[in-house]
N, C-alpha and C positions, 0 to 999 in steps of 0.2 A: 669152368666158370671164371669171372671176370676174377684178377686180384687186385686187391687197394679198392679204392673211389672208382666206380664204373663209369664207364666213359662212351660217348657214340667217335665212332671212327669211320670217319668216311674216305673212301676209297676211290679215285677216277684222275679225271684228267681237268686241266687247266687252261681255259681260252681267254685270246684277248677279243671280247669281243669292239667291233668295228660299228658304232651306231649315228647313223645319219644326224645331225644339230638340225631339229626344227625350223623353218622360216631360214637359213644361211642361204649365203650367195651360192648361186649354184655353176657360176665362173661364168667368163663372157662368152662361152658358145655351150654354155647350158650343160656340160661334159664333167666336171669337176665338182660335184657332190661336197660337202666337207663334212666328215668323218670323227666322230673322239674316241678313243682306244678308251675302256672299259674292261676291269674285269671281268672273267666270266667262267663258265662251263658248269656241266650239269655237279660235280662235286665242292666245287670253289665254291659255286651259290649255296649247297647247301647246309656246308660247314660253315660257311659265312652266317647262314640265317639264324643256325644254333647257338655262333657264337655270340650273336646280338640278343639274342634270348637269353645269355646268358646259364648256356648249358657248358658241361666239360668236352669240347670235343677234340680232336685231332684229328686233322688232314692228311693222310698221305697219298702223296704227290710227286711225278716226276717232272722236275721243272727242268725247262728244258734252255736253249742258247737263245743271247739275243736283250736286245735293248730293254725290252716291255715284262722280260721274264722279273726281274728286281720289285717291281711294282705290283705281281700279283703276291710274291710269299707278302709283298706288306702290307697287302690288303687286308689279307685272311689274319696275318700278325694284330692289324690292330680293334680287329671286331674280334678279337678273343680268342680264334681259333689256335692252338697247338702245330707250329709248324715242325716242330724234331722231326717229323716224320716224312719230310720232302728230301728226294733224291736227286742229286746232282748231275745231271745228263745231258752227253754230248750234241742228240740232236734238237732240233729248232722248236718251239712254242708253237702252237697250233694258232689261229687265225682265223677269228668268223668274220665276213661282212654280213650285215644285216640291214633288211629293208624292212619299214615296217608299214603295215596295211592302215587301212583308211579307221577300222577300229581298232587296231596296235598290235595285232598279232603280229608276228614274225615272220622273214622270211630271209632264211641262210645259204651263204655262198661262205664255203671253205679254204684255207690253204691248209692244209695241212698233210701231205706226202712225206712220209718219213718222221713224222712229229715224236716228240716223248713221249706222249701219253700213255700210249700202247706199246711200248716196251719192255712192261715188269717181264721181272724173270723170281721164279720160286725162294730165289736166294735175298732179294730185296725185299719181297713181301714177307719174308720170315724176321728179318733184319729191325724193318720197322713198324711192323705189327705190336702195337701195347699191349701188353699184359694185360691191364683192366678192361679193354675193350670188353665191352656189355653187349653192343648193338654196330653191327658193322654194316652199313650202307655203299650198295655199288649199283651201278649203271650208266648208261648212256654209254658212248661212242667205247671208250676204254673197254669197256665188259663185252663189247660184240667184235671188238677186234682182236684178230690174231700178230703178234705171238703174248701182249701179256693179257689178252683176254681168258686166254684157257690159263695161266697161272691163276686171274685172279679166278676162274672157276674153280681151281683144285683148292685154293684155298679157304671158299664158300663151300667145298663138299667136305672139306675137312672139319672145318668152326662146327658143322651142321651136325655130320656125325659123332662130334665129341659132344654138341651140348653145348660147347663153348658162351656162343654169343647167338642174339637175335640177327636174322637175316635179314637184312631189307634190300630190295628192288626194285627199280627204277628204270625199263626200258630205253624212252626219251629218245627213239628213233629221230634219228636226221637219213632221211631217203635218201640224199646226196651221196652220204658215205656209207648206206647201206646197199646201195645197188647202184646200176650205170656204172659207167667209167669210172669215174672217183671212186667209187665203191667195188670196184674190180681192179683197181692198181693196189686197193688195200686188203683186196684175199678174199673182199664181203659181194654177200647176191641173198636174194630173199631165204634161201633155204638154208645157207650157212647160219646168216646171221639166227632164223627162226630156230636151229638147233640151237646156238651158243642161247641165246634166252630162254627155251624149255627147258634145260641144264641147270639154268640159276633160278629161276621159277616152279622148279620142283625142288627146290631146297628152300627156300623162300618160306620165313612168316611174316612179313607183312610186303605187300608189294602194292604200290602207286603205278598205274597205269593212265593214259588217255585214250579219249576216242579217236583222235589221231594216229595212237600206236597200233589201235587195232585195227585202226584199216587198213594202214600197210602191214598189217601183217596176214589180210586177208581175211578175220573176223566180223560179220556183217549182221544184219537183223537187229533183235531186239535188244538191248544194251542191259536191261535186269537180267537176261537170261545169259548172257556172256560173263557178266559180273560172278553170275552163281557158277559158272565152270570153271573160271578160273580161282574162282576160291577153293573149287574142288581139286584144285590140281598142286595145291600143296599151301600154302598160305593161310595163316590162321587170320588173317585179316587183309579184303582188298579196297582199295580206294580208287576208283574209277571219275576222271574229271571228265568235264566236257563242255570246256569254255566256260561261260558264265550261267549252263546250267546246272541243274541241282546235285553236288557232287552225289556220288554212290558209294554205299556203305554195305558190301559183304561178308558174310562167315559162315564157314563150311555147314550146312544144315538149319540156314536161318533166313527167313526172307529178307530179299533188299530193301535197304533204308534210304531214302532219298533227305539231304539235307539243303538246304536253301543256301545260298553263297552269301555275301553281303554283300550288296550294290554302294558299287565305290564310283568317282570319276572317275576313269579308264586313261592311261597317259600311255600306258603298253603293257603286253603280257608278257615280257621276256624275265622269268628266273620266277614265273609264277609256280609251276609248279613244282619246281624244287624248294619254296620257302614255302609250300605247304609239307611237303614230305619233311621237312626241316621242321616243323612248327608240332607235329605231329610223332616223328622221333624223340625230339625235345620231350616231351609232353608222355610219353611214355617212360623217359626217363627218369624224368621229377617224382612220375607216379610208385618210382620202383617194379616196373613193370621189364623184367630185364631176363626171363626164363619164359618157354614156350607155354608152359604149365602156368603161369601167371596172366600169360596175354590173353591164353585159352579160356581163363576163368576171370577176365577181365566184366565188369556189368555192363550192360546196355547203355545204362545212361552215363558211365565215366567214360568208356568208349566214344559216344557222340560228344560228348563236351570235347574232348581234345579234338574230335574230327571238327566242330567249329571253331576250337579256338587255331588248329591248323587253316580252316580256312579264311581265316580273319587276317592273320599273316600273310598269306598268298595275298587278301585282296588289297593289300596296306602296301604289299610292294608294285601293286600295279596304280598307285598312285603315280611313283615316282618313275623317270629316265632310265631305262637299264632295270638288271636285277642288282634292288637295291632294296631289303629286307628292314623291316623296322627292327628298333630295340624292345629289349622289354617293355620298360616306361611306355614305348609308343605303343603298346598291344594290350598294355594294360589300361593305359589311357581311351584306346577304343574301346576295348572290351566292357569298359564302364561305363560308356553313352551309348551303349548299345540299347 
């Protein structure tokens, strides 16, 4: 169990993401796009999101070489997040470009060969892992690559079988680096990466999935009946999005619950669904809801309240440019003209 003040601790990787300026000159032979460096990646956002919520959390992170790396510890530094737990590493920052669709979805192009993210090794994540960690959140790119993808698995099979802390995961496939070339220079192809995530999704009690993840990962048909297996498959609670329809609400032996999102303007969806998995951690936290036996015997209706006030935060960050998560204030302020 956690010691001191329990705390969510979130565990992954760090991008700069790379996001197109609305209406800019796009140079005089139309070739030269212009860009603003953004932070980003699927753990930054979501420790960032909590931090704005004014939850206790801590990041750890291997920040890596390079001009843009300075900019993200201060990101996360001044939305509250706990940096002690970022590691200092030789190689380069990861790198999205992003294009974004005609409704704001996303669309990623990577550099990142060699990056830090995926580096840990047993002895860092021992090093910086908190004591009070209650609720330890991983996924996306970090957790399905090797070599510190299988650390951070042994150290989700460890927390798991002492008891320790809450699992939470977060697939958040990017196809690029999960298969093809880029994804074959990094070790990844559909059935590697699909074991490294059945490994941490059977240790998993709460896991945030999309309908984008499961179609690359080959899961098709009726989306209730998908929600109901993989709650069966270890997770005491699943959260299933799918764009701006009615997120999904599973638990082992209970029919799914469909809740309604709240219709925002739409500016883009990029760090959407990490400030719901954010919003929703959080929210588990407050509740003291920080042992499997608690989550398990959590109510129906305390349950949905935080599944919407999680998606209230999602939809507050796709007002804005970039994943850029409201404050309290600002959630509590919606939450109140609702």
């Amino acid at each position: 169990m956690a010691n001191g003040n329990p705390v969510l601790t979130v565990l992954g990787e760090l991008v700069v993401d790379m996001l197109p300026v609305p209406g800019a000159d796009a140079g005089p032979e139309g070739t030269a796009p212009h860009y603003v460096a953004r932070p980003g990646g699927n753990a930054l956002n979501v420790a960032v999101a909590a931090g704005r919520l004014d939850a206790p959390v801590h990041l750890l992170a291997r920040l890596g070489t390079g001009p843009l790396g300075p900019n993200l510890r201060r990101h996360a530094a001044l939305s509250g997040v706990d940096v002690s737990g970022f590691v200092t590493a030789d190689e380069p920052v990861s790198v999205a470009v992003i294009g974004l669709g005609s409704d704001g979805s996303p669309d990623y192009g990577f550099l990142v060969q060699g990056a830090a993210d995926w580096q840990w090794t047993d002895d860092e994540l021992a090093r910086v892992l908190p004591d009070a960690t209650a609720i330890l959140h991983v996924g996306s790119i970090s957790s399905w690559t090797a070599p510190g993808g299988d650390a951070i698995a042994r150290l989700v099979e460890r927390l798991h079988a002492e008891g320790a802390a809450l699992i939470s995961v977060d697939p958040n496939i990017r196809p690029m680096l999960a298969e093809g070339p880029v994804g074959a220079a990094l070790g990844n192809g559909r059935d590697v990466v699909r074991a490294r995530l059945d490994r941490l999704v059977a240790r998993a009690d709460v896991v945030k999935v999309s309908a984008e993840d499961l179609d690359w990962l080959g899961v098709s048909g009726d989306l209730d009946r998908t929600a109901e297996e993989w709650a069966g498959r270890g997770p005491a609670v699943l959260l299933l999005t799918d764009g701006g329809a009615p997120l999904r609400i599973a638990r082992p032996g209970r029919p799914v619950v469909h809740r309604e999102i709240p219709r925002v303007d739409v500016v883009d969806t990029v760090g959407a669904g990490d400030s719901l998995a954010a919003g929703f951690l959080t929210g588990l936290l407050e509740s003291g809801v920080t042992t499997r036996a608690a989550l398990e015997s959590l109510s129906d209706d305390r349950l949905l309240a935080l599944a919407d006030d999680a998606a209230l935060v999602a939809a507050l960050n796709c007002t804005r440019v970039g994943a850029d998560p409201p404050t309290r204030a600002e959630l509590d302020a919606a939450r109140a003209a609702r």
